[in-house]
Structures are given as structure tokens and as C-alpha cells.
C-alpha positions as CSV (number, residue, x, y, z in Angstrom):
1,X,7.2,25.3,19.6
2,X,10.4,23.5,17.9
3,X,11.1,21.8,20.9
4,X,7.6,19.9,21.0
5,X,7.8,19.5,17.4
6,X,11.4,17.6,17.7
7,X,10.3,15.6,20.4
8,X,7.4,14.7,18.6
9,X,9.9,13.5,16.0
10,X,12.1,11.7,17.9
11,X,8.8,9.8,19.5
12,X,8.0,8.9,16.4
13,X,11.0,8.0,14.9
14,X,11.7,3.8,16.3
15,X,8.0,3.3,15.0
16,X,8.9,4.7,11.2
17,X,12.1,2.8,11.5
18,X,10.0,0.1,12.0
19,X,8.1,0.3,9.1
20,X,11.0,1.1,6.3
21,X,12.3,-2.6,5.6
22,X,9.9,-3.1,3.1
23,X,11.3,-0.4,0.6
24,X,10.8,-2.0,-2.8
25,X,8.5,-2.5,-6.1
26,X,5.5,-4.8,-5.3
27,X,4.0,-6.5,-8.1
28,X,0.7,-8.8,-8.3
29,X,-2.8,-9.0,-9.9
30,X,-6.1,-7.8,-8.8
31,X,-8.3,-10.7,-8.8
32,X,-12.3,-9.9,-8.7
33,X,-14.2,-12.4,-6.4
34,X,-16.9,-15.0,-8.0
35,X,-20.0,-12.7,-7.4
36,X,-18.0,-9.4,-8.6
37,X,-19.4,-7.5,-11.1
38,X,-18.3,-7.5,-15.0
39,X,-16.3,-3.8,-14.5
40,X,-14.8,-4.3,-11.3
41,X,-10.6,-4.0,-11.1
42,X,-8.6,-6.9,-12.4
43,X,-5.4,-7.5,-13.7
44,X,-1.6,-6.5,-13.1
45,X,-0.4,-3.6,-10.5
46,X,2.5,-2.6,-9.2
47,X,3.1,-0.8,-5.6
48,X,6.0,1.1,-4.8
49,X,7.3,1.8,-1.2
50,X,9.7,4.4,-0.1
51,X,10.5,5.4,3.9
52,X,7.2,3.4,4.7
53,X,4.7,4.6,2.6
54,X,3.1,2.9,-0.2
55,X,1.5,4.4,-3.7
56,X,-0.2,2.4,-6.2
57,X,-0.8,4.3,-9.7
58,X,-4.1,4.3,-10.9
59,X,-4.8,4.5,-14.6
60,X,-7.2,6.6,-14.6
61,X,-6.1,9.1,-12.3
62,X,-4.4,10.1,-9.0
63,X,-2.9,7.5,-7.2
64,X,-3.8,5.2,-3.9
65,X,-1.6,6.1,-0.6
66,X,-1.2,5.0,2.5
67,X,1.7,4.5,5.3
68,X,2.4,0.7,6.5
69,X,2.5,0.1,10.3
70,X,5.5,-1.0,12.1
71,X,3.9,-4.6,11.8
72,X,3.1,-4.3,8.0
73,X,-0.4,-3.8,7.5
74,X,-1.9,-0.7,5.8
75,X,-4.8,1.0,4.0
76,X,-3.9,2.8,1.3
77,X,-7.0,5.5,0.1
78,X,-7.6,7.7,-3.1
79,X,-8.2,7.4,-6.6
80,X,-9.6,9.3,-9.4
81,X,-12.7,10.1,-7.1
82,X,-11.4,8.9,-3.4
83,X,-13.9,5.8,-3.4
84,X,-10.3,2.8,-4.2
85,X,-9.5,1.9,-0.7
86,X,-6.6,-1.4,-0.4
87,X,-6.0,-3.0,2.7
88,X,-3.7,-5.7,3.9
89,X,-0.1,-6.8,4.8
90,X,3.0,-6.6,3.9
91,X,4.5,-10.0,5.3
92,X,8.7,-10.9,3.9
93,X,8.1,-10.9,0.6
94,X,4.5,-11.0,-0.6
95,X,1.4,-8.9,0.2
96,X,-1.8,-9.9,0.4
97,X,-5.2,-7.6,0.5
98,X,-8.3,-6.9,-1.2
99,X,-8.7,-3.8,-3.3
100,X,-12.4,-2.1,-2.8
101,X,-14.1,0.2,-5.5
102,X,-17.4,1.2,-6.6
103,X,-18.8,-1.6,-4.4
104,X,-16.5,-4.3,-5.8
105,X,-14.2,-6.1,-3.5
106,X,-11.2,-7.9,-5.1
107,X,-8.2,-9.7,-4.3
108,X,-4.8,-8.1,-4.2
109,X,-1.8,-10.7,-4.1
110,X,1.5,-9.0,-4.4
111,X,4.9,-9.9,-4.7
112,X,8.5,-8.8,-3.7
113,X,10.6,-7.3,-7.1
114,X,14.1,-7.5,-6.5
115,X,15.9,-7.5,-2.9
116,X,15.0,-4.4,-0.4
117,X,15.6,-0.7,-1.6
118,X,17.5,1.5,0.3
119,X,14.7,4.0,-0.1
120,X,13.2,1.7,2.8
């Protein structure tokens, strides 16, 4: 049994080292479309990336996960009742996405803060 599970591990391991060089705080805005809704998201967010997974904070509740691929895109999932979903890409130093709730679909534009962390 630990043999499979460190060969599992070291299969894994190039495409996590992939993913890590975008270790940093990511901050944008939430931007509703033209036909959204007066209550869907807007404003300011910041996401935080650590060893290639990225977590947005919600204010309302538990946060929105997800892990980035080797090439930079992800889906993050979760929220105060599971129903935020993000996608998009992580591309040098900005981020772009759209952030889905409640049946509201928004922009997500995101930038670099700082150089990389070496959280990864």
C-alpha cells in the first residue's frame, strides 16, 4: 500500500510543480454584466495562492477553492451554500474569469500583488 501511494506521488509531483509559480495575493473586482441582476456580486476580492491552490474568502461565509492546472486555469467551488463557482486563468500576472452565483454571471479581473511568493 505505501509503495503505490508514493508512486502515486512522485507521478504527480512534475504536474504540481507545474502549477506552483503563481504563489501570490491576487487582487481585482467583480464586475456584473449589463443584463445582471440588481444583487448579483460586485466589487473588490482578493485570491490567495499557496502550492497551487487558490481560495477566495467570501463575506458571508466559507470560502471558494479550487487547484490551478499546470497551464493556469481553474475552477474554484463553494460558498456559504456551494452554488459560487469562478473559472478562468491565471496568465503572468493577471487573471481573468467570470464569477457565477445564484444565476448571475460576472466578470472577474484579477491582478498580480507583489512579486511571486515562495508559498508557490
Amino acid at each position: 500500500m505505501h509503495r503505490i501511494l508514493i508512486a502515486m506521488l512522485l507521478l504527480s509531483a512534475p504536474a504540481m510543480a507545474q502549477n506552483t509559480g503563481f504563489g501570490a495575493n491576487w487582487r481585482g473586482t467583480i464586475t456584473p454584466g449589463s443584463s445582471a441582476r440588481a444583487n448579483c456580486a460586485s466589487g473588490e476580492r482578493t485570491v490567495t495562492v499557496r502550492r497551487g491552490l487558490a481560495e477566495m474568502g467570501q463575506r458571508d461565509g466559507p470560502g471558494v477553492t479550487g487547484t490551478i492546472a499546470a497551464h493556469g486555469s481553474v475552477t474554484m467551488t463553494g460558498g456559504r451554500d456551494g452554488r459560487v463557482t469562478i473559472t478562468g486563468r491565471f496568465q503572468g500576472t493577471g487573471f481573468t474569469g467570470e464569477y457565477r452565483t445564484h444565476g448571475c454571471v460576472s466578470a472577474l479581473t484579477l491582478s498580480r500583488q507583489g512579486p511571486k511568493q515562495a508559498f508557490g
